[in-house]
C-alpha positions in Angstrom: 18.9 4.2 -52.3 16.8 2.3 -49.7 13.2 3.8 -49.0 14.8 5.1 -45.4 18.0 6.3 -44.7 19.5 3.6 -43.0 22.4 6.1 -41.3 24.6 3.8 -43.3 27.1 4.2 -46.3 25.1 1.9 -48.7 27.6 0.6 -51.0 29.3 -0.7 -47.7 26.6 -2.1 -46.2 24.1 -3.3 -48.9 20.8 -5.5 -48.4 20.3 -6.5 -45.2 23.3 -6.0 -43.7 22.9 -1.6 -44.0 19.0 -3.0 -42.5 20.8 -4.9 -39.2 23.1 -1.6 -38.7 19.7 0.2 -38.8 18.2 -1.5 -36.3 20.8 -3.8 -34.7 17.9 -4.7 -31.4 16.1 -6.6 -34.2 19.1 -7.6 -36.2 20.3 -10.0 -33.1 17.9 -12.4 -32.8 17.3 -12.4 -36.9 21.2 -13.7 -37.1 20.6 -15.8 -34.5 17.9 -17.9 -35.9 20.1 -17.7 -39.1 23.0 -18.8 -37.6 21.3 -21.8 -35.8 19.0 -22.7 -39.6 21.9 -22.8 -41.8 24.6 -23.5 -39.8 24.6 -25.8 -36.6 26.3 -28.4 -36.5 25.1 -31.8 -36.3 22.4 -31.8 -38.9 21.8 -34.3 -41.2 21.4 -31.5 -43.9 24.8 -30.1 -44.9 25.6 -26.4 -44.1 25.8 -25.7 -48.3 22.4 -27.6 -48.7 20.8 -25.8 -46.2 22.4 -22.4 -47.9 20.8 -24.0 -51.4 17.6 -24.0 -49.7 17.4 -19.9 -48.6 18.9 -19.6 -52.2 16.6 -21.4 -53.1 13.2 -19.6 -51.8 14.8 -15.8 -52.3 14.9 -16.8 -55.9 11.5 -17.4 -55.7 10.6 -14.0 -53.6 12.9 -12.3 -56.4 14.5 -10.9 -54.2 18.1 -10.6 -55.8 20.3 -9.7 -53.0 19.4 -12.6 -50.7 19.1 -15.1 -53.9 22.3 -13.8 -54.9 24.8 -13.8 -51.5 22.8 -17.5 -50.0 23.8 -19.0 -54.1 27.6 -18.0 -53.7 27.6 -19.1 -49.9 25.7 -22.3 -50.6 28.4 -22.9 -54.2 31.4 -22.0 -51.9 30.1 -25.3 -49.8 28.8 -27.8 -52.1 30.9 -30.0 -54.6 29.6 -28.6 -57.8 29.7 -25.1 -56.7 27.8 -22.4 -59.0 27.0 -24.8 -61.6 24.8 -26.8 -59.2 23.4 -23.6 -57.5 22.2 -22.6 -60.9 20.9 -25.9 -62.4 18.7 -26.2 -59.2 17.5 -22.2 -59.1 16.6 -22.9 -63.1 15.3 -26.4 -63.0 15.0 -27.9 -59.7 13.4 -31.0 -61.7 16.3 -32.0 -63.5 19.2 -30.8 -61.4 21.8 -33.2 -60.5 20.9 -33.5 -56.4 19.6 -36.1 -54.3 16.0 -37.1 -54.5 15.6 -36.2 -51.2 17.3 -32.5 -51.3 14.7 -32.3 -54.3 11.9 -33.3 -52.4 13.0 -30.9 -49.5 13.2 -27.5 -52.2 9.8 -28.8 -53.1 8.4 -28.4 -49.8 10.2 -24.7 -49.4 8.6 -23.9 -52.6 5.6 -24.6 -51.2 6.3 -22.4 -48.1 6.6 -19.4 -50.5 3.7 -19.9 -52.2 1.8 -20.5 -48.4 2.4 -22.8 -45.9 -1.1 -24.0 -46.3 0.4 -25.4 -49.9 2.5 -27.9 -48.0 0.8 -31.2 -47.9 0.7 -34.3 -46.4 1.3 -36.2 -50.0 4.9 -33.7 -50.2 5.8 -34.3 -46.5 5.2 -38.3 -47.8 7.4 -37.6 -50.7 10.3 -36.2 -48.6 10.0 -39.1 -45.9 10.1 -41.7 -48.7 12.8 -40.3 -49.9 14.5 -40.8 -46.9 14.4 -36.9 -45.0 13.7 -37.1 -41.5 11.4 -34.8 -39.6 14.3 -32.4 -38.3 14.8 -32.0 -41.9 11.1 -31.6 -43.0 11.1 -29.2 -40.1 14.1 -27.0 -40.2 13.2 -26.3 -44.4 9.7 -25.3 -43.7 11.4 -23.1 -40.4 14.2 -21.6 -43.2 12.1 -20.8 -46.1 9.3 -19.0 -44.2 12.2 -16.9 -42.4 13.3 -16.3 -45.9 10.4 -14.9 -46.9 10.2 -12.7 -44.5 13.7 -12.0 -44.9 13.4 -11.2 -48.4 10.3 -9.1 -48.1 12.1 -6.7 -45.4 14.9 -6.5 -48.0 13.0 -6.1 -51.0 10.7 -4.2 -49.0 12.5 -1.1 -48.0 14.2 -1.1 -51.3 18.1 -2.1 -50.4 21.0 -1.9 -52.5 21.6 -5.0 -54.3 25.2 -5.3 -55.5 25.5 -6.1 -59.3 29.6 -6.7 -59.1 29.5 -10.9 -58.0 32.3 -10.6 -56.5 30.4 -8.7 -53.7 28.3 -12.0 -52.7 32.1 -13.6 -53.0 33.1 -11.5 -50.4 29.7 -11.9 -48.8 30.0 -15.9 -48.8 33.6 -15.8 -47.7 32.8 -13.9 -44.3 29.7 -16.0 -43.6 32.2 -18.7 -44.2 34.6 -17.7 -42.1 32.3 -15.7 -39.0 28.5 -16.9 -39.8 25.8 -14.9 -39.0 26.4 -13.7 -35.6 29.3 -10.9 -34.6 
C-alpha cells in the first residue's frame, strides 16, 4: 500500500498510474513530456530505443515498476525483444546494440548518478559515434525525467506488480494509446 491513499483501487492502478489519478493537474503535463521524449515521431532515435533508455535509468534508480513496464514497452518495439532489454540492463558493455545507442545509455547513466557526471569526453564519445545533438539532448532530457519519475514512484511507495504480464498489458496500451488520454 502506497504511503498515501491515493483514492484508487491499487491493484488496478499500480505505480504511477494510481499517482496520475491522484493528482491528474500534475499528471497532464508529466504524460506530456513523456509522450513527446519517447514517442514523437521523426527522431533519429527509435521509439523502443528511446523506451530502452527510461528502462534503462529506472534500473539504475531501482525503481522496479518503471524499470519493469519501460523494459516490456521498449522489447515489444525492438528486434530482439526481452533478450536485448535484459543483456543491456545487465551489461550494457557487451550487449549486442549499436556503439552509438551504447554511448547514449552511457550518458543517461551519468544523468543518474548527476548531471554534473556528464562530460565533454562522453558527449565526444556519443558524437564520434555518430549521435547527433537532438539525440545527446533528448537522453540527458529523458533520463533526468526518469529520475524524478522514479523517485515520486519509489517515493510514495506504489504498488509494483510482480505478475509480468501486468507490464505486458502495460506495454500493449502504451503501444496502442501512448502516454496521453
Amino acid at each position: 500500500m502506497a504511503h498515501i491513499d491515493l483514492g484508487v483501487d491499487e491493484q488496478r492502478f499500480p505505480g504511477v498510474t494510481g499517482l496520475m489519478r491522484y493528482r491528474p493537474e500534475t499528471a497532464g503535463p508529466l504524460n506530456t513530456l513523456v509522450e513527446v521524449l519517447l514517442r514523437a515521431e521523426p527522431h533519429p532515435l527509435s521509439r523502443g530505443e528511446r523506451e530502452l533508455v527510461a528502462a534503462y535509468v529506472s534500473g539504475l534508480n531501482e525503481c522496479d515498476f518503471c524499470s519493469s513496464g519501460h523494459s516490456a514497452t521498449a522489447a515489444a518495439q525492438l528486434d530482439g525483444g526481452m533478450t536485448l532489454v535484459e543483456q543491456v540492463r545487465v551489461d550494457l558493455e557487451h550487449a549486442p546494440i549499436s556503439g552509438k545507442l551504447r554511448a547514449l545509455l552511457r550518458i543517461a547513466a551519468a544523468v543518474q548518478q548527476d548531471g554534473r557526471k556528464v562530460t565533454a569526453e562522453l558527449v565526444e564519445v556519443a558524437r564520434a559515434a555518430g549521435a547527433t545533438d537532438l539525440e545527446i539532448h533528448d537522453v540527458v532530457l529523458i533520463a533526468a525525467t526518469f529520475c524524478m519519475v522514479n523517485r515520486y514512484v519509489n517515493g510514495l511507495a506504489t504498488l509494483t506488480p510482480t505478475d509480468p504480464q501486468a507490464y505486458t498489458a502495460i506495454a500493449h496500451r502504451i503501444l496502442t494509446h501512448g502516454y496521453t488520454p
